[in-house]
N, C-alpha and C positions, 0 to 999 in steps of 0.2 A: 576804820578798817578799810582795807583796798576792796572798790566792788570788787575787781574780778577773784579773791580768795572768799569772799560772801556768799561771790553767783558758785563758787566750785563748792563751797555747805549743800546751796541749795540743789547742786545738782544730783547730790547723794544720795539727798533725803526724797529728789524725785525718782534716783533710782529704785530704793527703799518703795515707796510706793508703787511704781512699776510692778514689783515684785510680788505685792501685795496681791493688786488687779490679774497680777495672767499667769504665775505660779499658780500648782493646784496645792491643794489641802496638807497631801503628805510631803511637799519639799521642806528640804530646809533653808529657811528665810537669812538673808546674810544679816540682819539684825541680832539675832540668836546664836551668833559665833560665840562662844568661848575660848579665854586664852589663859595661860598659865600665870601670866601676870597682865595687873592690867597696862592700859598701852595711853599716853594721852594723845587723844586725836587732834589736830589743829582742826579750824574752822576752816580750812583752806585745803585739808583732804578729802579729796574728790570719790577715791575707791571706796567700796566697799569691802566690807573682810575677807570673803574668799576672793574676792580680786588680788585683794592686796598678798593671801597668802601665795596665789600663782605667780606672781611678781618676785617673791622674795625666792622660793623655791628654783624660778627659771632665773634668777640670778645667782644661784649658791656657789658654790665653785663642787660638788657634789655632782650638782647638772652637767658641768662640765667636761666631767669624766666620763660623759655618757658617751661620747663619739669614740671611745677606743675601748667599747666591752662587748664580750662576746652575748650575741644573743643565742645561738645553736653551736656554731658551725665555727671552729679557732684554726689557727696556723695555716688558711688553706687561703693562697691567692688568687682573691676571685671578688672584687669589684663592688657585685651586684648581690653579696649575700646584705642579709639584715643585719646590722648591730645594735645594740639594746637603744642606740639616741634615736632610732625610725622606729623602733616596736613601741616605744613612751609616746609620741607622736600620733602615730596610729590609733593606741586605746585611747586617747582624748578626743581624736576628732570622732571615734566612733561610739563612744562614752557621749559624747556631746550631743549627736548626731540622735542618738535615743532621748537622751534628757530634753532634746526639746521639742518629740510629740510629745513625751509624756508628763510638760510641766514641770519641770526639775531644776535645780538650780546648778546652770550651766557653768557657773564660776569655779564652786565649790568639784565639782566633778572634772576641771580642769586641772584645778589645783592638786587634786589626787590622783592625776590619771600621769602628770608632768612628774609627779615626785615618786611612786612606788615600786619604782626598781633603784633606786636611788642608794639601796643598800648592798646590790648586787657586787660582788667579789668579781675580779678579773677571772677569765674563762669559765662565766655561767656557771651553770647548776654544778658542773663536775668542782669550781674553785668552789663550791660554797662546801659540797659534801666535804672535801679535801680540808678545808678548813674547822668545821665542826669537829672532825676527826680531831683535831690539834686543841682548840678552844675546851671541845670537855675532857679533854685527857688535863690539861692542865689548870682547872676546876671554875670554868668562865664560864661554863653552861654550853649546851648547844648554839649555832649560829645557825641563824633563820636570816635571810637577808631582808622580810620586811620588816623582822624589829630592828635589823640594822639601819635600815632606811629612815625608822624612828631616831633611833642613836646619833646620826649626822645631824638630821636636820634641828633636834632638840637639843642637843649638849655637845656637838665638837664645832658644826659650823659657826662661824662668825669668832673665831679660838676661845670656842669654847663655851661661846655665851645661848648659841644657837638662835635659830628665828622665830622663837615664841608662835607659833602658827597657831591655827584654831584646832581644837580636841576633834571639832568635824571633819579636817581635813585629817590629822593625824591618825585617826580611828580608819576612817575610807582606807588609807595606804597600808595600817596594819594588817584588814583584812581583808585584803585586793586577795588572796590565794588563788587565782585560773587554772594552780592545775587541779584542786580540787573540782571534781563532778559535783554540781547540784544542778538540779531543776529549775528548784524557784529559793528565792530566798527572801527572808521577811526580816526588815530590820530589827535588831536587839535596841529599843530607845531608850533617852532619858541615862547615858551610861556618864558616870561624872571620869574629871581625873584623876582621882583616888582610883576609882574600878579600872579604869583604862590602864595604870601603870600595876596593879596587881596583875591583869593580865598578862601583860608585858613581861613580868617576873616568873608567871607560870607558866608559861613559854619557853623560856630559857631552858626549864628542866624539863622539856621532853622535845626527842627528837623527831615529832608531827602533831600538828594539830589541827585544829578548825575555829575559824570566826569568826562573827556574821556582824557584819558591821553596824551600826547603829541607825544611819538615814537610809533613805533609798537610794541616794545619790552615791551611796557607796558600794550600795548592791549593784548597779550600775557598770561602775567602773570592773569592780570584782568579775562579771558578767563579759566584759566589753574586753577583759583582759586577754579570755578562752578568745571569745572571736578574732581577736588582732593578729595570737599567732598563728592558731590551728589552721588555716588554707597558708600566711602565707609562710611556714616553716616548712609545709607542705612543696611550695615552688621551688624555695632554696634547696632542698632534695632532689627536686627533679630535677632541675638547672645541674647540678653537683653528677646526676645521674644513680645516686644510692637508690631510686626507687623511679617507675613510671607511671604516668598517669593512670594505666589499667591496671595497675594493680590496685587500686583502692575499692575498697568494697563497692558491690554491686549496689546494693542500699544506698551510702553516702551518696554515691554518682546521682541517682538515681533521686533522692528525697533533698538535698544538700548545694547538686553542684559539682563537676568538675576540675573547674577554678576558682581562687583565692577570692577575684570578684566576685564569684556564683554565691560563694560559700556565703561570703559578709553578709553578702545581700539579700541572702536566704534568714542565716540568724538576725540576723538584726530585725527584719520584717516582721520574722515570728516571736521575736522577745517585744516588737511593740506592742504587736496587738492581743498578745495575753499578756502585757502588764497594765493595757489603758484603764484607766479608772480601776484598779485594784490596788491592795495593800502588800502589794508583792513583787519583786521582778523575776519575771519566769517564761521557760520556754513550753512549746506544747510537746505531750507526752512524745509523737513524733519523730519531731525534729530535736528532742532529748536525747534519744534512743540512737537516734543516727550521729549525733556529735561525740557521744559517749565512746562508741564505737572506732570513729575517727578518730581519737584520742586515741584508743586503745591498738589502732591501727601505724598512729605515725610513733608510738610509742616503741614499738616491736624494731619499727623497720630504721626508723629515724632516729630517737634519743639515745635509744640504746644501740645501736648499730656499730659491730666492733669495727668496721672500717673506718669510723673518723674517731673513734674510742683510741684506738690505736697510736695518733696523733698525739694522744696529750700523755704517755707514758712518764716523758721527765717531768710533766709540769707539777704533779703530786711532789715530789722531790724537790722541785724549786718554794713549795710553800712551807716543807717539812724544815729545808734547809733554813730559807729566810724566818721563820718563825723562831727556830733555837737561836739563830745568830742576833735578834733584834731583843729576844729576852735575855740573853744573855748582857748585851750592849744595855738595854737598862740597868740591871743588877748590877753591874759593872761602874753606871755609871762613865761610859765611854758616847764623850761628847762628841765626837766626830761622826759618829753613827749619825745614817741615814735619817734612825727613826726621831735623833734629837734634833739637827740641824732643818728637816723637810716638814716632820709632821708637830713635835712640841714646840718649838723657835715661837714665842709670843704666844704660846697657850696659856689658861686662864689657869692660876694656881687652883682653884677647887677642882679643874677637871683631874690635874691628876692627883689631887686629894681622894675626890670620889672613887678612883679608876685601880684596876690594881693589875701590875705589870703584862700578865699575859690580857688583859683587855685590851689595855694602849696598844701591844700588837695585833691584836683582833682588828681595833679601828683604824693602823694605819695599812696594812696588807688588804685589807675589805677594801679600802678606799681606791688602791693603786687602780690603775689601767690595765688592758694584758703588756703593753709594750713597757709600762716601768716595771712590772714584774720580771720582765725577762730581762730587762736590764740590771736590775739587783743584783739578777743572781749569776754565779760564778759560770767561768764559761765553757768549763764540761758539761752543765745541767741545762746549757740551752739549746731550745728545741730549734728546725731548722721549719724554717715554711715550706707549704706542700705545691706543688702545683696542679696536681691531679690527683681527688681521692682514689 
């Protein structure tokens, strides 16, 4: 055997060790990954498993689609807003950024923090609502975009075969949920993927839920997700001018922060030091109360705010449209379509064994960009970019 694929075993198994010595008690060990099949490792693989699942996920082509989706703020030309490839970015380094006072395995929480909007539809939450509307009227169940996130990465990427990832990481990115309020949250362990995909299934049939992920390192993420957007969707607001800095509650200002940096560095400080040495990740009663708030604040003035609401009037229409026109072009059987030429062209026959028509247009519209969405569609239903909300 080549030393140097011998010395790349042995560097593994010193990582392994490593992990052993300066992890604390409640991480999870990358030794303990579990995958849906098993995998043969050569002697000459160096990574560890949630190394290697951040690898596979920052190569998907799913990833790729990050840099043209909306995180807040659609159709409005302006440079310096966030889109969903800087808010995944963000919850990692500051996902990370926790995990390593508090002993966590930093791979593993990478690898979930990279992948969990990865199910996210063109034009954020309003394309996801817009889409769910379509998916259970025509009996696919509600669309969540972290089971979708599940959906890509386990059975379309790779056409079809998907990237076998570990249940650790796939569990973290199911129940990343940030806009959900909690405090503290205590991992659900020992969850197999038998339970994992029951989950999944019961999911589908309701339109909200909650799930508290299995490691710490997923509470974590789930955690680090609130923190990533809430200051800075906060900025993109002010920047936009839908809101001023005095307007945010006297409290927030005052226990919280100002700004995006205040903000982080405020939670983040407070979720270390009540989570060190406990069996929980959690903030203090506090600095709870104050971010709840802040939610409740940017929610009013920012998520829901009919001045950039207003914006996406045709885009409802352009999913309604492209949804009939792509189920129809199945049933049909019309090979020129987008959805067989772009998204089936060298898909694995089980996938669309498993799949049943209005799904395959579930997974191919989910997947779009906002800029191929609007290009799909017919050109009375496109919107026009803004320049000033």
């Amino acid at each position: 055997m080549d030393d140097n694929f011998k010395k790349a075993g042995e560097l593994k198994d010193l990582l392994n060790l490593r992990e052993k010595e300066n992890l604390c008690s409640l991480a999870c060990f990358s030794h303990n990954a579990i995958r849906r099949r098993k995998e043969k490792f050569t002697e000459n693989e160096y990574r560890q498993q949630f190394s290697s699942d951040a690898d596979r996920i920052l190569n998907s082509l799913a990833f790729t689609r990050y840099i043209d989706k909306t995180q807040v703020f659609s159709l409005i030309n302006n440079d310096h807003l966030t889109h969903r490839v800087i808010h995944v970015q963000l919850v990692s380094r500051i996902a990370r950024t926790i995990g390593r006072y508090l002993g966590l395995n930093e791979d593993l929480i990478e690898a979930a923090s990279l992948g969990h909007d990865i199910g996210h539809t063109p034009f954020g939450h309003d394309g996801e609502r817009f889409l769910s509307k379509l998916t259970h009227k025509h009996g696919a169940g509600f669309f969540h975009h972290n089971i979708q996130s599940i959906q890509f990465l386990d059975r379309i990427e790779k056409k079809g075969k998907g990237w076998n990832l570990s249940l650790q990481t796939l569990d973290a990115i199911l129940c990343h949920d940030g806009e959900t309020h909690s405090r503290q949250l205590v991992p659900q362990k020992n969850r197999s993927f038998k339970e994992f995909d029951q989950m999944v299934n019961t999911m589908k049939t309701k339109a909200s839920f909650e799930a508290i992920p299995m490691t710490m390192e997923g509470c974590v993420v789930r955690m680090a997700d609130t923190i990533a957007y809430i200051g800075r969707d906060l900025e993109d607001a002010i920047r936009l001018g839908l809101v001023k800095r005095n307007d945010m509650p006297k409290s927030c200002k005052q226990i919280l922060g100002r700004t995006n940096g205040t903000i982080v560095y405020t939670l983040v400080t407070d979720l270390i030091s009540n989570s060190l040495d406990q069996p929980f990740i959690g903030f203090s009663e506090t600095i709870s109360a104050a971010l709840k708030q802040l939610k409740e604040f940017n929610y009013r003035h920012i998520y829901t705010n009919p001045v950039i609401k207003k914006h996406l009037s045709s885009i409802e229409d352009i999913f309604c449209f492209l949804f009939k026109t792509y189920l129809a072009d199945l049933e049909n059987g019309t090979k020129k379509s987008a959805i067989f030429t772009d998204f089936l062209h060298g898909m694995s026959p089980e996938y669309r064994q498993t799949h049943s028509n209005p799904e395959i247009v579930r997974d191919y519209i989910s997947g779009m960009t906002d800029s191929c969405l609007i290009r799909q569609a017919p050109d009375h239903l496109k919107p026009d970019s803004i320049e000033h909300v």
